[in-house]
N, C-alpha and C positions, 0 to 999 in steps of 0.2 A: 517072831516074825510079825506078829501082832503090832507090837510096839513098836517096832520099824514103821509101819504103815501106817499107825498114828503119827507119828515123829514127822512123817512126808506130807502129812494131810495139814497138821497143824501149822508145817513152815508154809506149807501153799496158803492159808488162810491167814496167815499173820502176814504173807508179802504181799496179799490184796488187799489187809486191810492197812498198809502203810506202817505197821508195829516195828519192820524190820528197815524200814529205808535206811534211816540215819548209820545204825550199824553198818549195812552193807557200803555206804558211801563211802566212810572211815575205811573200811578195812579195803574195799577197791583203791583207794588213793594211796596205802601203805603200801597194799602190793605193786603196785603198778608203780612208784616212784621208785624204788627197792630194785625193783626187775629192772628196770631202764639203764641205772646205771650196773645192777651185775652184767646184762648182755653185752651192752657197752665195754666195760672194762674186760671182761670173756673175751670179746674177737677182739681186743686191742692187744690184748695181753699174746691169745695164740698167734695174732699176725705178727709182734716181734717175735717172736717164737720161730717162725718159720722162715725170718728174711734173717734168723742170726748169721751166717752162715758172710750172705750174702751185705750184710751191715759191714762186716769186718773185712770184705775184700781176700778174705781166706779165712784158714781154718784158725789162726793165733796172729795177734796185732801186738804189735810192738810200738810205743810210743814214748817221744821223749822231746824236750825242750832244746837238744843240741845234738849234733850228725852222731848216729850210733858205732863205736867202736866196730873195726871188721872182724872182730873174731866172733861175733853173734849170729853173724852173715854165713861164715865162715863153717862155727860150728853148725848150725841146721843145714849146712849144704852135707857136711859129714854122718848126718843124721838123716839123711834121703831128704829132707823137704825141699820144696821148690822157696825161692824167695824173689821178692820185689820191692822195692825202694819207691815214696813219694816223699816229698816237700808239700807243704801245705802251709799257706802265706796269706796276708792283703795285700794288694797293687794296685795303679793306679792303669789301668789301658787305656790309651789313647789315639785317635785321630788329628788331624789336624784343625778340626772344628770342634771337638767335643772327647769328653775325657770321661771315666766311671772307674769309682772304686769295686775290683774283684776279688772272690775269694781266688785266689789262683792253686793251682797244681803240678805237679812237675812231676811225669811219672816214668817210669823206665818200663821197657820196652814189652814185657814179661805182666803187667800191672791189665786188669785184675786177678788175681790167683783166681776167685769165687767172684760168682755174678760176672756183671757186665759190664758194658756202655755203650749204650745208644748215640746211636749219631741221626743227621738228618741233611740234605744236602743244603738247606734253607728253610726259615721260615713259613710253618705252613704246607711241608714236603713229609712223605710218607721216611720215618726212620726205619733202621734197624741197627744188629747186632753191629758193633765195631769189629774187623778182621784186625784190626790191626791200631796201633798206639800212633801220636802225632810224632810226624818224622823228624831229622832236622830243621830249623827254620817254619814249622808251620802252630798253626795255634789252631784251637779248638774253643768256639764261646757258644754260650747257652744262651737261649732267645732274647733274654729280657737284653742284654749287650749286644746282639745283633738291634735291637730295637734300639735301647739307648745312644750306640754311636754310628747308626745309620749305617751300616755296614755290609754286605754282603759275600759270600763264597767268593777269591780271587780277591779281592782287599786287602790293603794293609794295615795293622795297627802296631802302636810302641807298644815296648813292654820295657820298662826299665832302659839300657840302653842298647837294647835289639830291637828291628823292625823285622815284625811276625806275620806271615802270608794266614788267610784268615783260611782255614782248609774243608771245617764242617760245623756243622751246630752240633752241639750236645743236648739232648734231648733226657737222658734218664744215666746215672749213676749207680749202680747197686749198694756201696759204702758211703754214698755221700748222706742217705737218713734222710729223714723228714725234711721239706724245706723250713718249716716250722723254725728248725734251728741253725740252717744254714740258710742265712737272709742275702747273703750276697751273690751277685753274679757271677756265675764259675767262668773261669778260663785255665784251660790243660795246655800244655805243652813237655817237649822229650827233657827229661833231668837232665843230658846233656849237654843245653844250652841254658844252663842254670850262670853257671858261673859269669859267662859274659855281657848274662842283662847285668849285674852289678846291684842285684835287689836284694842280695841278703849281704849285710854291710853291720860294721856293728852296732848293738843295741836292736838286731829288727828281729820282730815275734815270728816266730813260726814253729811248725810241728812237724819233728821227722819222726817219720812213718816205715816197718819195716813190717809187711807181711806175707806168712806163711802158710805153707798148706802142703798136706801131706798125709801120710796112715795115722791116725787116731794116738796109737802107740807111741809112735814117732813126736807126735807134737804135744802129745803129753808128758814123753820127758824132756824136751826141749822146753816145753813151760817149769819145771819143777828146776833145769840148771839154770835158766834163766833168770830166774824168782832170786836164785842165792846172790846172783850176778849186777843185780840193779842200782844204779847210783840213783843220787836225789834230781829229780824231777823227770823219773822212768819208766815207766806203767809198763804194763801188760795185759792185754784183753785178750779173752777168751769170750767163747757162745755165751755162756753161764751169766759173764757181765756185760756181754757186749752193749756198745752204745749206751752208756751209764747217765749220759745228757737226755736220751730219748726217755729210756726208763724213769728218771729221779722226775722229769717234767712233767709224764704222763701221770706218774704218782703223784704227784702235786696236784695235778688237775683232777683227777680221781677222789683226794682225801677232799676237794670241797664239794665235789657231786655225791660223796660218802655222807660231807656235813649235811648239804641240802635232802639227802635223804633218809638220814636219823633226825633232822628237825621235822619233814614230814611224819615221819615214823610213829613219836614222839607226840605230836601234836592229835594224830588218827588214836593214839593210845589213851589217851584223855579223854578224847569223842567219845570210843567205843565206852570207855566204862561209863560215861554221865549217860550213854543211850540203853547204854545194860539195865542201869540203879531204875532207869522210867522204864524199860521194860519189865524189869522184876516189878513196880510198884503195881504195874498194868493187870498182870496177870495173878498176883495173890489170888483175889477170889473165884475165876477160871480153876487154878488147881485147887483150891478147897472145894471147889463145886464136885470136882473129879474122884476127890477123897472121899465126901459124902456120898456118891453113886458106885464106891466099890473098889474104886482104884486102890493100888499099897501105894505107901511112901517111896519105895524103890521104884514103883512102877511110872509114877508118876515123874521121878527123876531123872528114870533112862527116856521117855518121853522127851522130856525137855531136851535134854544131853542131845538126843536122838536129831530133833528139829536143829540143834545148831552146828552139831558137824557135817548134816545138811546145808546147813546155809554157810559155815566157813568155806565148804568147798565151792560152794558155785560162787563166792564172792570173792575167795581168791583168787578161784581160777581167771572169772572177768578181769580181775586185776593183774594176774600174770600175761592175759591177752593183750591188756593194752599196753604193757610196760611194753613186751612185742612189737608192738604197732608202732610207739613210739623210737624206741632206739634204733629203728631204719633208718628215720629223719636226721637222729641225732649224728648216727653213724655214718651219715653222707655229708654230713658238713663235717666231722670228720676225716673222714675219706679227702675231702677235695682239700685239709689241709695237708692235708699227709703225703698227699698226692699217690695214694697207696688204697687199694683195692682190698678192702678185711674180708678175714673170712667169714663163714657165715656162724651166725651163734648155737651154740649147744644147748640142750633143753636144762643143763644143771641153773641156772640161775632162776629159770620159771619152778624149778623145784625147792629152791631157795626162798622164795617168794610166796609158795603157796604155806610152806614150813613158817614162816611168820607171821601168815595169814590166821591159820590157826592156831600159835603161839599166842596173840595175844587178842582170841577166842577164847584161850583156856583161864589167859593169868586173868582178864578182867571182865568175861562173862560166869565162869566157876562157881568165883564167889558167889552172884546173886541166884545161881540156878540152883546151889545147893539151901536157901532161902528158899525157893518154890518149893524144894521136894521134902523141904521140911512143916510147910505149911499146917496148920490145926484146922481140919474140917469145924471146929469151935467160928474159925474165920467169918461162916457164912452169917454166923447172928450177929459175934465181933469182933471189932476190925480193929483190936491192937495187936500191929504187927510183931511183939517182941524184940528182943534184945539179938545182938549180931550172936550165931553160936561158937564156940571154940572151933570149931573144922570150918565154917566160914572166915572165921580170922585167919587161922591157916591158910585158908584158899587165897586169901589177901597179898599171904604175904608172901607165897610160890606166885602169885601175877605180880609185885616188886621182883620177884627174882628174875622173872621170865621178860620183864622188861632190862633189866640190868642187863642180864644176857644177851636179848637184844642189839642194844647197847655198843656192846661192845665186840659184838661178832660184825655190826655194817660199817664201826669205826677201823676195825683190823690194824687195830693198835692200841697197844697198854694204856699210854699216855694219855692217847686221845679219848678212848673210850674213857678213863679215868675222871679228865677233865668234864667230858658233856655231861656225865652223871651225874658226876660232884656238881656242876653249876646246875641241872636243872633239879637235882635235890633242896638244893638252897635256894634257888626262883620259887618252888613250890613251897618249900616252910618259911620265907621270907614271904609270901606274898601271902601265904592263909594267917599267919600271923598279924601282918600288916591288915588286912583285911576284917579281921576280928577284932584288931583293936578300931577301927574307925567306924565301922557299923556298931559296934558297942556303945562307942561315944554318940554315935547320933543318935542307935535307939533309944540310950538314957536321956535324951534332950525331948522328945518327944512331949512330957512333961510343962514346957514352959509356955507361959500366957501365947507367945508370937506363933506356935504352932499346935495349940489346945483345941483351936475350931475344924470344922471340915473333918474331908475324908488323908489327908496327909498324915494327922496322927493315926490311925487305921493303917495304912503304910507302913509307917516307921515302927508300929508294933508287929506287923507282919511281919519285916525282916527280923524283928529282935525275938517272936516265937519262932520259926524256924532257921536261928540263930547258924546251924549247922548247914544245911542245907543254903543259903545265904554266900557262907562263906567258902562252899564250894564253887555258888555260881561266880563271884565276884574274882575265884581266885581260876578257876576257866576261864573265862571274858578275859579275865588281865594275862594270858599266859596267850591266848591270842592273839590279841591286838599286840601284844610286845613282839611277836613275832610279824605281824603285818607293818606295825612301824620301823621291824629293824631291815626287812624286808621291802620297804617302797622309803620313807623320809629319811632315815636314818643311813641310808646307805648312799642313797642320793647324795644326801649332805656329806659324805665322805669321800665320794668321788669329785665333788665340785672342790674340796677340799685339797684333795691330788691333784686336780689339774689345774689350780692356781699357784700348785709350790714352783714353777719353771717362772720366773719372770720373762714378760715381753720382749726385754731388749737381751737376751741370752746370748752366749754365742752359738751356732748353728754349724761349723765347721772347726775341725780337727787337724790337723799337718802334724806327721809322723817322720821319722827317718830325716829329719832337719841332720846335716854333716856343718861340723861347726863353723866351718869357713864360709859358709852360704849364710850364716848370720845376717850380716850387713848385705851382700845381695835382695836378699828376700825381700828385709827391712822396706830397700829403695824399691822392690818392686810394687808392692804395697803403696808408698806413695806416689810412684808415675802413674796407678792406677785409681787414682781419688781415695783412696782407704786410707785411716789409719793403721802405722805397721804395730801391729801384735807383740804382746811382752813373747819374749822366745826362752824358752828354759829346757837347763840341758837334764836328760835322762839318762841315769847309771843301769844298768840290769844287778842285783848284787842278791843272795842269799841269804837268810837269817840263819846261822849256824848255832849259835850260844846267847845264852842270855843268862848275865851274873855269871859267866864260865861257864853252864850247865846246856850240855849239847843237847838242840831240840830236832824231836824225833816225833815225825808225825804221829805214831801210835802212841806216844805218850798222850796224847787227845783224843776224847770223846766228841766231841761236838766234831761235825763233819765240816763243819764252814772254818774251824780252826783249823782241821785237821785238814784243808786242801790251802788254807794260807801259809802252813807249815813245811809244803812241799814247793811250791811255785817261788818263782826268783819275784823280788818283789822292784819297782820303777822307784831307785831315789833321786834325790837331786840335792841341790846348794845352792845356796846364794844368802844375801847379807839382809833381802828386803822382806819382810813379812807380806805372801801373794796374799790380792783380793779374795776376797771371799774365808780369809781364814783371822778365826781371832783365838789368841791365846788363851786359856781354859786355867793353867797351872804351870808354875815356872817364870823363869823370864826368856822372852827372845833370845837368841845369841847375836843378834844382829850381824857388825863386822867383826867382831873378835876369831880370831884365830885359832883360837884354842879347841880342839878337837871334841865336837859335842853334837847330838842330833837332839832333832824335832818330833816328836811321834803325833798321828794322828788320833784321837780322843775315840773314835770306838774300837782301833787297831789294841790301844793301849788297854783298856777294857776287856779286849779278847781273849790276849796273850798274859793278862794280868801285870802290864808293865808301870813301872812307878816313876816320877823321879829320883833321880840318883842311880838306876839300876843301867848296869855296863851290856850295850848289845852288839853280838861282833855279825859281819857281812862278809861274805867270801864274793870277793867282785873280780871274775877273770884268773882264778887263782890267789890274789893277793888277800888277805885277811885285813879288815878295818874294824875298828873296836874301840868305841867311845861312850860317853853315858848321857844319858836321856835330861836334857838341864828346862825341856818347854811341852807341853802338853798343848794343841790344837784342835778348836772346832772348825770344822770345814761344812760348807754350805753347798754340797757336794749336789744341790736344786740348780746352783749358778752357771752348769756345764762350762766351769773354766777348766782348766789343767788345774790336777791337784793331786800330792805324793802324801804316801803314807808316810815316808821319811824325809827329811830334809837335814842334810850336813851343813856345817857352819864351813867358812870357808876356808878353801886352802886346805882340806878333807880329799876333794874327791877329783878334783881337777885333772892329775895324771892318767886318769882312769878313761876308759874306752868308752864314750857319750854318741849320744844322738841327740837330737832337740825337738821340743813338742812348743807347739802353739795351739790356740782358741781364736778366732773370730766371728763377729757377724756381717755373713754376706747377704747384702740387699740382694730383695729379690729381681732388679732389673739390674743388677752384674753379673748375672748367669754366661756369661762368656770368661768370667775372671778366672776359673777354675782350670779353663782348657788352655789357657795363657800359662796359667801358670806350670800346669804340669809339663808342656812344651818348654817354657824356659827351665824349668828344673825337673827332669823325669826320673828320677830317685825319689822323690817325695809322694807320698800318699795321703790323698785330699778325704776325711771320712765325711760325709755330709749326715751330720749327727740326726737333721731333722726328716729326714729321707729314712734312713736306720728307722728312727723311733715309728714314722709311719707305718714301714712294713710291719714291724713290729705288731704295731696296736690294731692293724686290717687285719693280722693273723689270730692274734689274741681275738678281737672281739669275735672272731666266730667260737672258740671255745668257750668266750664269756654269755654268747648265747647259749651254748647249751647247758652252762652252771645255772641261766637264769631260768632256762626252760624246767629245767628239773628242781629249781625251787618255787616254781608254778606250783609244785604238787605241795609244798608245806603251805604256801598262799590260798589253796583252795584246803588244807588241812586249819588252817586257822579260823576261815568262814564254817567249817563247819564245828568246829567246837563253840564257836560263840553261839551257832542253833543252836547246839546241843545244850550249851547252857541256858540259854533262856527258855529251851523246850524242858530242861530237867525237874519243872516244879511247875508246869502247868495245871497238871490234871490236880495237885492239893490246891492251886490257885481259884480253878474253877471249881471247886467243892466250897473254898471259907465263900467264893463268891457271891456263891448260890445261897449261902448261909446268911450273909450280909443284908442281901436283898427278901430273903423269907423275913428276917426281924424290921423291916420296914427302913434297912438304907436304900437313899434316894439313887439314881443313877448318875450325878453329881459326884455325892461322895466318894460312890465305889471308883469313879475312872478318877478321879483325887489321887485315890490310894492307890491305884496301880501305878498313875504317873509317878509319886512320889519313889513308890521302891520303885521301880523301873529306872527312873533319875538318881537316888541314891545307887544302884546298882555299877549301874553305866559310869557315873563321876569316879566310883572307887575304883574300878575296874581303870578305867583311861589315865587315873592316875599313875596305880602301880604302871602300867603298861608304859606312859612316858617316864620314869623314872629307870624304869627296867632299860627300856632301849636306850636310854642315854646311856646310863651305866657301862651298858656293852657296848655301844660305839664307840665311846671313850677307851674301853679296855682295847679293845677291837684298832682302831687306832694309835695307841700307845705303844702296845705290846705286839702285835703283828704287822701293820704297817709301818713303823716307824716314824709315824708323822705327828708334827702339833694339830690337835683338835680339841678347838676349845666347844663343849658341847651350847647349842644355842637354848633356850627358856622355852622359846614355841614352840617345838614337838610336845613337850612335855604339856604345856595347855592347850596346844589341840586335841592331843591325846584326852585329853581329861572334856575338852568341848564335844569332839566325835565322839565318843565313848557314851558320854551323857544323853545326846542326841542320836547316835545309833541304836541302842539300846530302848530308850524310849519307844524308837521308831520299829524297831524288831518286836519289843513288847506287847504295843501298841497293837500291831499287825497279828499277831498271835490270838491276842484275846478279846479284838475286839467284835468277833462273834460271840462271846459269852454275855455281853452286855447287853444284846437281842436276842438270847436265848431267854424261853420262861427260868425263873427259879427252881419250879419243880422237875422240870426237863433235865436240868444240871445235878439236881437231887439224883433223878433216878438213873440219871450216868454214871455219878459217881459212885452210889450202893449198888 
């Protein structure tokens, strides 16, 4: 009890006397970055959790790319379930003055088994529960389309080739999910009057939809007969997988709030231990003092121990408070994209949180405590600290483990975890390497006539005897600023990057569901309207069935991106002209020749691992086509023109059931030509790509705020490791100081020699550090975004200017009370 109450007294005394700040700040910024995104991801994870049910519109969803055979219907009616039938499509609705592409739906009368749909009589009017489904003749549109075509309750608008009484707003969908990923404006109407708008025609995309609900029992063998039952391109969802788009996204956005907080993590773990190595230097002679008045070795060890699971827990805790504080904020921006009320968080992530807290308490304060309680009361006459002892190395190398672990418990994946460890093992032995060798080169220079006077050689010997120490601080400082540059210039510069690959004059709109006889119509409407008419190319739907004869089966793939290209019908096309924006890679064109041969696109071909020469056959409508691959294609797929993954030589594909796709750009003051147009041709669906991409990047950017909020905490982790290193050799600094100035150096000399290694410090440091971050935004760009980045020279010598001049300037500010302190004052601080 005793030693407990020492333990309490000493942490109180070490937190007034500022011994413990820098530790506690590290380990508040791990916690608290760490907890932000477990709470976060907690109530995201339980809130689809709870709306499974109500995602799927029943209890089992049924999905497919073509009308579901009746005997699926047939069987779960045999099987008790209830069932319900949607279509789910684009279209173009329109008025007479203005037109908008919708996500449309078409439901029967039964729709939704689970959850709901709100209605609302108008814009701004209190909703409720729907009694009942849109009847014959009436439509149902969601505000943004009441908004967009000026429309109200009793109106009428087109739909394809029906005029639809406008009957309610739709205000909330249960199965429709996050708007996140349903960017379009909805509009319902009865599957009834499907047929006679004349919208699903062939070549047009849509998703039929059959769901179920019923006893548990019941709908889990109806998944198990269905499962044996499925053709190519047929799913099945269940709770388990529901909403696989919501989930796979959330996880996406999760694994980089995971990265942004293993880089915090990671960065507070380096702090902690440069703030450990100066607190254990701090206190050697305190415990030898304590040894000499009576104390045991052990006594003196659980002492120490004592004071810091004292202090891991009230600095974790602070830091599990704030992660707290913080993922409200996060979770309401959140929320409002989600348009979904989370629930509220579970205390396991703050217990996650504190568990890391003193994790890497243990792996990187251990070591040097078991160095206090190893102390030689000898200490107080002499102050050679000895050699590290075997159970210190040990304790070393349980803190690598417990970071490793780390690691890879907040990356929550093999791969990944694999990777951060692997790169930031080699950042740290590439950069103390690097670092040793170039302070070695300059201390050996120290030597020559150009730097033999003043206090600079004093410097440069400084760094070259605490050679070790040196190349810890230089490879701290560089392991910072790499993350401060890859975190502000460097990313910067990768985004100005992406948002210059769209060129200006792009095309900006899309036309889908072209029927080939509207060709030369279109053409001329286009020019009655001051436009140039658009190249029009026609679109096949067809399947990849074999390749070389060898039938492909999605589950022959691992890669999940192969493996959803190997189930989906893929858009080919023909013609004789090689489209803009594509250049031949390997092969030759086929040009006009007739002879049966396709085109593959150059990453399709890379996926699939397809060659020239190799025979790939297509099930188009039933019919089988199968010709061999004679031209390889890069496509410039930045140019937003039309462009296929395959293209047939001609006299292929002709016979075959087509639609037609166009690209153009419409000036911003032809904003009437859209509504013209879909009035003259209402089968056609106008996408307006740069309206898409906005919603788009309004929604993204608030999730990209909260990726950058939560790498705030590595950004304020990378300032404090740079204290940390220039604080980690103070107190020897003001000892030789003291020492310097007793043998009669001038005050000149000495701030010489700070400048100097403070300057060599900083340059080495800002070096690695631009060298590092290019590296990785190169990789980083290459490998994960797919873009050309050519890395520019100035990060890299600012890096190395900042660095030089930050450092000086942090240095500088540090010590430059020691330079008005007496000598002997310094003396008797440091003995």
């Amino acid at each position: 009890m005793k030693t407990v109450r020492l333990a309490w007294r000493m942490m109180l005394r070490d937190l007034r006397a500022g011994e413990l700040l820098l530790l506690g700040i590290a380990i508040v910024i791990a916690v608290a970055s760490l907890t932000s995104v477990g709470f976060l991801a907690d109530r995201v994870s339980r809130g689809l959790d709870r709306e499974a049910n109500q995602l799927l519109g029943g209890d089992l969803l049924l999905r497919a790319d073509r009308p579901w055979d009746r005997q699926f219907a047939d069987e779960a009616r045999r099987r008790g379930l209830r069932t319900a039938e949607t279509v789910v499509f684009t279209s173009m609705v329109s008025t007479a003055e203005a037109a908008q592409l919708a996500g449309v739906k078409a439901v029967e009368a039964d729709y939704p088994l689970r959850g709901s749909v709100r209605v609302a009589p108008g814009p701004n009017r209190p909703d409720a529960v729907a009694e009942r489904m849109p009847q014959h003749g009436e439509v149902w549109l969601d505000e943004r389309l009441f908004a967009a075509l000026g429309v109200a309750v009793g109106d009428k608008v087109g739909l394809g080739q029906l005029e639809f009484l406008v009957g309610a707003m739709v205000t909330f969908e249960s199965d429709r999910g996050a708007n996140f990923f349903s960017l379009l404006p909805r509009a319902i109407f009865n599957a009834a009057d499907l047929p006679a708008t004349g919208l699903l025609i062939a070549g047009s995309r849509a998703r039929w939809r059959l769901h179920l609900a019923g006893e548990p029992e019941a709908v889990a063998g109806f998944e198990r007969w269905a499962q044996q039952r499925l053709g190519r391109g047929q799913e099945v969802e269940s709770i388990e997988n529901a909403r696989p788009e919501v989930r796979g996204a959330l996880d996406q956005a999760q694994r980089f709030l995971r990265l942004a907080a293993l880089l915090a993590v990671i960065l507070a773990a380096v702090a902690v231990g440069l703030a450990a190595r100066r607190f254990m230097q701090r206190h050697l002679d305190g415990c030898a003092v304590m040894r000499c008045l009576g104390a045991g070795q052990a006594q003196v060890l659980w002492i120490v121990i004592g004071e810091f699971v004292f202090f891991g827990l009230v600095a974790a805790t602070l830091g599990g408070a704030a992660g707290w504080a913080v993922q409200f904020g996060l979770a309401a921006v959140l929320a409002e994209v989600m348009e979904a009320e989370l629930p509220a968080p579970s205390l396991l992530p703050f217990a996650h949180g504190v568990a890391v807290g003193m994790v890497l308490l243990v792996g990187f304060v251990l070591p040097q405590l078991l160095r206090l309680g190893n102390v030689s009361t000898v200490r107080v006459l002499r102050r050679e600290m000895g050699a590290v002892e075997p159970v210190s190395g040990l304790a070393w190398a349980c803190g690598a483990g417990a970071l490793l672990a780390i690691i890879f418990w907040i990356a929550g994946d093999l791969k990944l975890g694999a990777t951060v460890a692997a790169g930031f093992a080699a950042a740290l032995g590439l950069f103390a390497l690097a670092a040793w060798g170039v302070l070695h080169a300059i201390a050996g220079s120290r030597g020559r006539r150009t730097i033999r006077q003043g206090g600079w050689r004093y410097g440069l010997a400084s760094l070259a005897r605490r050679m070790t120490g040196s190349v810890i601080q230089a490879t701290a400082l560089g392991l910072g600023m790499t993350a401060l540059l890859l975190l502000t210039l460097v990313r910067t510069d990768l985004l100005e990057n992406w948002r210059g690959m769209t060129p200006p004059d792009a095309p900006n709109r899309f036309i889908i569901n072209i029927q080939p006889d509207q060709r030369e119509p279109l053409a001329a409407f286009f020019v009655d309207h001051g436009l140039v008419a658009p190249d029009i190319m026609p679109m096949i739907r067809g399947r990849l069935v074999a390749i070389n004869d060898r039938p492909v089966d999605p589950d022959d793939f691992v890669d999940q991106r192969t493996k959803r290209l190997a189930e989906r019908e893929f858009n080919l096309s023909y013609g004789a002209m090689l489209p803009d924006g594509n250049r031949v890679a390997d092969g030759r064109w086929h040009g006009d020749q007739r002879e049966p041969q396709f085109s593959v696109e150059k990453g399709l071909a890379q996926t699939f691992a397809l060659q020239i020469g190799d025979r790939v056959r297509f099930d188009i409508a039933g019919r089988l086509v199968e010709a061999p691959i004679t031209s390889v294609r890069e496509l410039d797929w930045n140019s937003m023109r039309v462009n296929f993954f395959f293209i047939a030589a001609p006299g292929m594909l002709e016979a075959d059931p087509a639609s037609l796709i166009t690209s153009f750009r419409l000036p911003l003051e032809s904003h009437a030509f859209t509504a013209a147009l879909v009035a003259r041709f209402p089968n056609l669906s106008v996408i307006d790509v740069g309206a898409v991409i906005e919603q788009v990047r309004s929604m993204t950017d608030k999730l990209v705020l909260i990726v950058q909020f939560v790498f705030g905490f590595a950004v304020l982790a990378g300032f404090v490791v740079l204290y940390a290193a220039l604080q980690s050799t103070h107190d020897e600094r003001d000892y030789e100081l003291a020492v310097l100035r007793t043998l009669g150096a001038r005050n000149r000399q000495v701030r010489d020699a700070l400048l100097a290694e403070f300057l060599v410090l900083g340059g080495v440091a800002g070096a690695l550090a631009g060298v590092g971050a290019t590296v990785i935004g190169w990789a980083l760009a290459h490998y994960v975004f797919k873009m050309t980045y050519v890395p520019a020279p100035w990060p890299t010598l600012l890096a190395i200017v900042i660095g030089a001049v930050g450092v000086v300037a942090g240095g500088w500010f540090g010590t430059r009370k020691l330079l008005a302190r007496p000598p002997l004052a310094s003396l008797r601080a440091a003995g």
